[in-house]
C-alpha positions in Angstrom: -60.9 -53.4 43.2 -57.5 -52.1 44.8 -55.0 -54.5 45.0 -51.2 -55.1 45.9 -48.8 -58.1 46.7 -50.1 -57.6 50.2 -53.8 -56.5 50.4 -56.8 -56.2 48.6 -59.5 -53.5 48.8 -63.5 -53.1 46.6 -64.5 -49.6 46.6 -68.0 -50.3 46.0 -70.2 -48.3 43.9 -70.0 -46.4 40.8 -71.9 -45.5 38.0 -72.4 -45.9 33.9 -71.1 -41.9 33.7 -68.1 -43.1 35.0 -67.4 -44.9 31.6 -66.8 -41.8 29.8 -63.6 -40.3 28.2 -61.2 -38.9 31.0 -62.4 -40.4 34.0 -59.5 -42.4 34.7 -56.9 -39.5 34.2 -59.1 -37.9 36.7 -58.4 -41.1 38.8 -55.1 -41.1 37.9 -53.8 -37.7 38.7 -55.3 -37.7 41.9 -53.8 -41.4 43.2 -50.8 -39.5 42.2 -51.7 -36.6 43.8 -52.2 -38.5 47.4 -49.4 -40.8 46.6 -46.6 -37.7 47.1 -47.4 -37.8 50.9 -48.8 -41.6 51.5 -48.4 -45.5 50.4 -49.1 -46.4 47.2 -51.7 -48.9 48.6 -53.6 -46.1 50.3 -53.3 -43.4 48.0 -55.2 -46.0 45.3 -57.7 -46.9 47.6 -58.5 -42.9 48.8 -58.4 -41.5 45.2 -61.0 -44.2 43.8 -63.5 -43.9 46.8 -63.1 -40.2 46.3 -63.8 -40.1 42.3 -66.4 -42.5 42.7 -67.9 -40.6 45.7 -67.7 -37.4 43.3 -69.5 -39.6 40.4 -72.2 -41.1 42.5 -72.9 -36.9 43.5 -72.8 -35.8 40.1 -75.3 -38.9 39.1 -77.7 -37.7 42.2 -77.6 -34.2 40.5 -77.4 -34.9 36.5 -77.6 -38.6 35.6 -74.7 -39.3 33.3 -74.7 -35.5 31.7 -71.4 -35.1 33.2 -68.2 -34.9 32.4 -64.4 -35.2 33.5 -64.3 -31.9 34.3 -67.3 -31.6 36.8 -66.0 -35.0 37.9 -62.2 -32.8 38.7 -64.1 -30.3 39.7 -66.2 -32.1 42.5 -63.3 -33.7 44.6 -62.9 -30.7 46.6 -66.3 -30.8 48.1 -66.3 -34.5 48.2 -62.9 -34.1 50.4 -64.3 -31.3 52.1 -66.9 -33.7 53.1 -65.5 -36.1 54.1 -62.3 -34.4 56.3 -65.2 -32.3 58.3 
Protein backbone atom coordinates (compact mmCIF):
# COMPACT_ATOMS: atom_id res chain seq x y z
CA UNK A 1 0.00 0.00 0.00
CA UNK A 2 0.99 3.67 -1.18
CA UNK A 3 -0.32 6.19 0.87
CA UNK A 4 -0.38 10.10 1.52
CA UNK A 5 -2.49 12.71 3.43
CA UNK A 6 -4.51 12.80 0.22
CA UNK A 7 -4.70 9.36 -1.56
CA UNK A 8 -4.25 5.85 -1.13
CA UNK A 9 -3.00 3.30 -3.65
CA UNK A 10 -2.37 -1.23 -3.30
CA UNK A 11 0.03 -2.40 -5.76
CA UNK A 12 -1.03 -5.76 -5.74
CA UNK A 13 1.10 -8.73 -6.02
CA UNK A 14 4.43 -9.71 -4.95
CA UNK A 15 6.31 -12.51 -3.86
CA UNK A 16 8.23 -14.44 -0.80
CA UNK A 17 11.72 -13.43 -2.84
CA UNK A 18 10.81 -10.16 -2.33
CA UNK A 19 11.61 -10.59 1.47
CA UNK A 20 15.16 -10.84 0.99
CA UNK A 21 18.14 -8.46 2.06
CA UNK A 22 18.17 -5.29 -0.36
CA UNK A 23 15.00 -5.30 -1.90
CA UNK A 24 13.77 -2.22 -0.38
CA UNK A 25 16.96 -0.16 -1.21
CA UNK A 26 16.18 -1.38 -4.63
CA UNK A 27 12.70 0.18 -3.98
CA UNK A 28 14.08 2.98 -2.49
CA UNK A 29 16.60 4.25 -4.89
CA UNK A 30 14.31 4.05 -7.68
CA UNK A 31 11.13 6.00 -5.87
CA UNK A 32 13.92 8.44 -5.58
CA UNK A 33 15.02 7.99 -8.83
CA UNK A 34 11.31 8.95 -10.44
CA UNK A 35 10.73 11.32 -7.67
CA UNK A 36 13.53 13.96 -9.28
CA UNK A 37 11.07 14.61 -12.22
CA UNK A 38 7.42 13.71 -10.62
CA UNK A 39 5.16 13.85 -7.15
CA UNK A 40 6.14 12.07 -4.45
CA UNK A 41 2.76 10.22 -4.52
CA UNK A 42 3.41 8.95 -7.98
CA UNK A 43 6.93 8.33 -7.94
CA UNK A 44 5.92 5.74 -4.80
CA UNK A 45 3.32 4.17 -6.57
CA UNK A 46 5.49 3.71 -10.16
CA UNK A 47 8.64 2.44 -8.37
CA UNK A 48 6.71 -0.38 -6.24
CA UNK A 49 4.56 -1.57 -9.27
CA UNK A 50 7.86 -1.60 -11.17
CA UNK A 51 10.02 -3.63 -8.47
CA UNK A 52 7.20 -5.83 -7.90
CA UNK A 53 6.60 -6.31 -11.68
CA UNK A 54 10.49 -7.05 -11.91
CA UNK A 55 10.07 -9.66 -8.83
CA UNK A 56 6.98 -11.45 -10.08
CA UNK A 57 9.43 -11.91 -13.65
CA UNK A 58 12.22 -13.08 -11.84
CA UNK A 59 9.85 -15.65 -9.72
CA UNK A 60 8.32 -16.78 -13.39
CA UNK A 61 12.03 -17.42 -14.34
CA UNK A 62 13.85 -18.67 -10.89
CA UNK A 63 11.50 -19.06 -7.91
CA UNK A 64 13.00 -17.09 -5.07
CA UNK A 65 16.90 -17.84 -6.34
CA UNK A 66 17.22 -14.24 -6.90
CA UNK A 67 18.59 -11.50 -5.63
CA UNK A 68 18.71 -7.59 -5.33
CA UNK A 69 20.89 -7.36 -7.94
CA UNK A 70 18.92 -9.28 -10.72
CA UNK A 71 15.91 -7.50 -9.03
CA UNK A 72 18.15 -3.76 -10.13
CA UNK A 73 18.98 -5.34 -12.84
CA UNK A 74 15.46 -6.25 -14.35
CA UNK A 75 13.72 -2.68 -14.11
CA UNK A 76 15.01 -1.72 -17.36
CA UNK A 77 13.18 -4.38 -19.25
CA UNK A 78 10.22 -4.12 -16.99
CA UNK A 79 10.14 -0.21 -17.96
CA UNK A 80 10.94 -1.12 -21.38
CA UNK A 81 7.84 -3.03 -21.17
CA UNK A 82 5.82 -1.27 -20.04
CA UNK A 83 6.60 2.40 -21.99
CA UNK A 84 6.33 0.35 -25.51
Amino acid sequence: MVASLEEKAIIRGGNPGLTKGGSGDVLAGLTVAILAKNDPFLAACSASYIVKAAADELYTKVGTNYNSNDLADTIPQIHHNLTK
